[in-house]
C-alpha positions in Angstrom: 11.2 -41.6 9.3 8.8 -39.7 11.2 10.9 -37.1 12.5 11.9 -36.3 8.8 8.4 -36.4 8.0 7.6 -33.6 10.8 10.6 -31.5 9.7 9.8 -31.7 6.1 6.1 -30.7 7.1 6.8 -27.7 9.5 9.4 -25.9 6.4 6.5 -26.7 4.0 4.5 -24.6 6.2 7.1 -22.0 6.8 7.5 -21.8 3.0 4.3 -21.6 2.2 3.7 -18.7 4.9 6.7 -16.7 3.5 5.1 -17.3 0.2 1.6 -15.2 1.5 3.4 -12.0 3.1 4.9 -10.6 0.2 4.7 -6.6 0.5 3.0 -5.3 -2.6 0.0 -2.9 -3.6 -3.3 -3.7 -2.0 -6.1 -4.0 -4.5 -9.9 -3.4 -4.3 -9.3 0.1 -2.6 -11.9 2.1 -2.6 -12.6 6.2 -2.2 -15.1 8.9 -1.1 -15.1 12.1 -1.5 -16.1 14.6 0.5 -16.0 17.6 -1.6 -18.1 15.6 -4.5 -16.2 15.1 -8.1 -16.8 17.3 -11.3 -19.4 15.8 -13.6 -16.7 15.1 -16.1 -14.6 13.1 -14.2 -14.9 9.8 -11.8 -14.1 9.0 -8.4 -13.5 5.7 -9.3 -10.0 6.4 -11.5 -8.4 7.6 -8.3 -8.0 4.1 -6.9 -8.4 2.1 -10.2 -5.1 1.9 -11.7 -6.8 4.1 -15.5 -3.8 5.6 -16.7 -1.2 4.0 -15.5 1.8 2.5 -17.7 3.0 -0.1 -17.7 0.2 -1.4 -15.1 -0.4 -0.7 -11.5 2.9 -0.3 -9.4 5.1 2.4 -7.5 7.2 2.9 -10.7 4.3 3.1 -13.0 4.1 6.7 -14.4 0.4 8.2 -14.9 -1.1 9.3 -18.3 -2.2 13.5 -18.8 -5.6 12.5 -20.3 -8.2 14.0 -18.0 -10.1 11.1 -18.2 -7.9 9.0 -16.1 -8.1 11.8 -12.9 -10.2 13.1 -10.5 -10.8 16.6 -9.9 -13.7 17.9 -6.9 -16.9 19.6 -7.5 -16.6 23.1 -5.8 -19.4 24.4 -7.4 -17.2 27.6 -7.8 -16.6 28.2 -4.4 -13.1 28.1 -2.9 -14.8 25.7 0.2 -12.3 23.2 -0.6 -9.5 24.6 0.1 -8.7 23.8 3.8 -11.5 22.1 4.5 -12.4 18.5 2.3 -10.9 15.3 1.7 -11.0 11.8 0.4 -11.3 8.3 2.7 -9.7 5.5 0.9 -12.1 2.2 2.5 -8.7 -0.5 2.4 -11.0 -3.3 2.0 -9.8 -4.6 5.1 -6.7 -4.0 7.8 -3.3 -4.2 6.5 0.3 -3.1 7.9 1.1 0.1 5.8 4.4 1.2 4.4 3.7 3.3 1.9 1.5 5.6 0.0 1.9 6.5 -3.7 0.5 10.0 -4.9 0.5 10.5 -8.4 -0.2 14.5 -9.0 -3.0 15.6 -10.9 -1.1 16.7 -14.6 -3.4 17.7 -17.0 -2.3 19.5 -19.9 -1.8 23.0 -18.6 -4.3 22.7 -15.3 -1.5 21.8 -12.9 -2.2 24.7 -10.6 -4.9 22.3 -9.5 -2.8 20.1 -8.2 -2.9 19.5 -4.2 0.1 20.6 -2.6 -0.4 20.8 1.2 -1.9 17.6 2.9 -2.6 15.9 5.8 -3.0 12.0 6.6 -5.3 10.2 9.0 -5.8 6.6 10.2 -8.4 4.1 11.2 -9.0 0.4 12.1 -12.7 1.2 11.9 -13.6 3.8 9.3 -15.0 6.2 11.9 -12.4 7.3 14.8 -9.0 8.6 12.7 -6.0 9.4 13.9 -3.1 12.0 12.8 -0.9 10.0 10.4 1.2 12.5 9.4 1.5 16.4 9.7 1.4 18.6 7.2 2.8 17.6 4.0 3.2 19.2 0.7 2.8 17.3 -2.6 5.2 18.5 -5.7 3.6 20.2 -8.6 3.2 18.0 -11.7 5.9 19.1 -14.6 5.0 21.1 -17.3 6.9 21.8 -20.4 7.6 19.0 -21.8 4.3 17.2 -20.8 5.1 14.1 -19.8 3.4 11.2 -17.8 3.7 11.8 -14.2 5.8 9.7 -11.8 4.5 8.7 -8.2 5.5 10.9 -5.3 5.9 8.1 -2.4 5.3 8.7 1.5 6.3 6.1 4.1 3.7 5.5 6.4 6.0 3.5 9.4 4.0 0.1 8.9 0.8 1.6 10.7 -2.0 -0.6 10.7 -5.2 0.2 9.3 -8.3 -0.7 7.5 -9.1 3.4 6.5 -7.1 6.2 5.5 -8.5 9.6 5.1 -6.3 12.5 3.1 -7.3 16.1 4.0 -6.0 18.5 1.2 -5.2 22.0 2.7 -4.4 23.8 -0.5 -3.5 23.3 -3.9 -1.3 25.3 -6.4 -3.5 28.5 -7.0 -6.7 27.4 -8.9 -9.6 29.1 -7.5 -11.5 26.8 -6.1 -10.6 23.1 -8.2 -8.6 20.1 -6.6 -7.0 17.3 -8.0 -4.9 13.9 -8.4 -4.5 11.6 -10.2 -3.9 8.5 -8.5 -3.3 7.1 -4.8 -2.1 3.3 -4.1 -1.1 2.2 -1.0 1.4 -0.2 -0.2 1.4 -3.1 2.3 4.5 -4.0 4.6 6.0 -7.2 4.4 4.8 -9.4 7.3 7.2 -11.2 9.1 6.3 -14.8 9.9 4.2 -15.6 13.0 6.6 -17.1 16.2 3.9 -19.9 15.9 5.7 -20.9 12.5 9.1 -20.0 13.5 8.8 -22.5 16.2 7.8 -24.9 14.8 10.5 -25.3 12.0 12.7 -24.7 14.5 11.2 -28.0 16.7 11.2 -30.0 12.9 14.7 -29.3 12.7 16.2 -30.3 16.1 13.8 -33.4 16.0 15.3 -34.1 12.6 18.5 -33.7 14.0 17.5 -35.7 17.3 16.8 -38.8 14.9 20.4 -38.2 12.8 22.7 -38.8 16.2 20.2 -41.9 16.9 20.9 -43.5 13.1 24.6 -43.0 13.6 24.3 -44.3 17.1 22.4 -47.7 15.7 25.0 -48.0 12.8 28.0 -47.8 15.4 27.1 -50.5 17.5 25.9 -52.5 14.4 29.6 -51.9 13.6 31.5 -52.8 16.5 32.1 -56.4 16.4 30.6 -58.5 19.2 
């Protein structure tokens, strides 16, 4: 009875750890900017989910209200271009499979979309590392107007806790960058060989105490 006890205890645990690594979009993220944001905008709405339908997810599509983006505060100076970027703050370290870009698309501004980015890493917030090379973003569609889709990136499961996204040029505003939205998705965890082993120890005890039952019933069989 023990031994079925133990078993039935270690694939609780297993369950219940394959029930906490579920990949899915990490919440609470958080970004500066380096570059400021125009009075009429907020930081905050890059990161927040504002303007995305149906809610926040990889498929959600991203509203053209104004409202719901973020654009930088150049002050009228083409200083941006090349040379400033935003640090998303995680909220903690997580193993990273993707990021989701959603373009900057309102009404007939797209030309201050970002197009050419890089991506950096940390486990700390201060020292980043290359994450990817250059990479360009796709310009939002104009004509029809419609709510923008996400442009995804894999990111190879890097782990991290800060990810910083240098924008290199946009598509021919003066001086104005901006997007949307950015979510980042975590990997799937794979269970710890801690838990692994010990369903796997539940299960051959279990099956230890089976060939003993059929043992004690075989002899209780066999006439004296």
């Amino acid at each position: 009875m023990r031994a079925i006890q133990l078993a039935v205890a270690c694939a609780a645990v297993l369950i219940a750890t394959a029930g906490e690594v579920k990949a899915g979009i990490i919440a609470g993220v958080t970004a500066t900017s380096s570059g400021g944001t125009f009075p009429t905008y907020s930081l905050s709405n890059l990161t927040n989910g504002a303007g995305l339908t149906p809610s926040i997810s990889t498929t959600a599509t991203h509203s053209t209200l104004f409202s719901d983006m973020w654009l930088n505060d150049s002050a009228g100076t083409d200083s941006c271009l090349g040379g400033c970027n935003l640090t998303f703050d995680l909220g903690g370290t997580y193993s990273l499979s993707d990021i989701a870009i959603w373009q900057y698309d309102y009404d007939v501004d797209q030309n201050r979309g970002v197009k050419d980015f890089t991506l950096e890493s940390s486990s700390d917030g201060i020292s980043f590392t290359s994450l990817l090379g250059t990479t360009t973003l796709s310009i939002a569609q104009y004509l029809p107007i419609t709510n923008e889709p996400a442009q995804i990136f894999a990111l190879g499961n890097i782990t991290a806790s800060h990810v910083r996204l240098n924008y290199l040029t946009n598509y021919g505003a003066p001086s104005l960058v901006g997007l949307s939205e950015v979510q980042f998705v975590e990997a799937a965890a794979i269970p710890e060989p801690y838990t692994i082993a010990m369903f796997g120890i539940g299960l051959g005890v279990m099956g230890l105490d089976s060939i003993r039952r059929r043992r004690r019933e075989q002899k209780q069989a066999t006439p004296a």
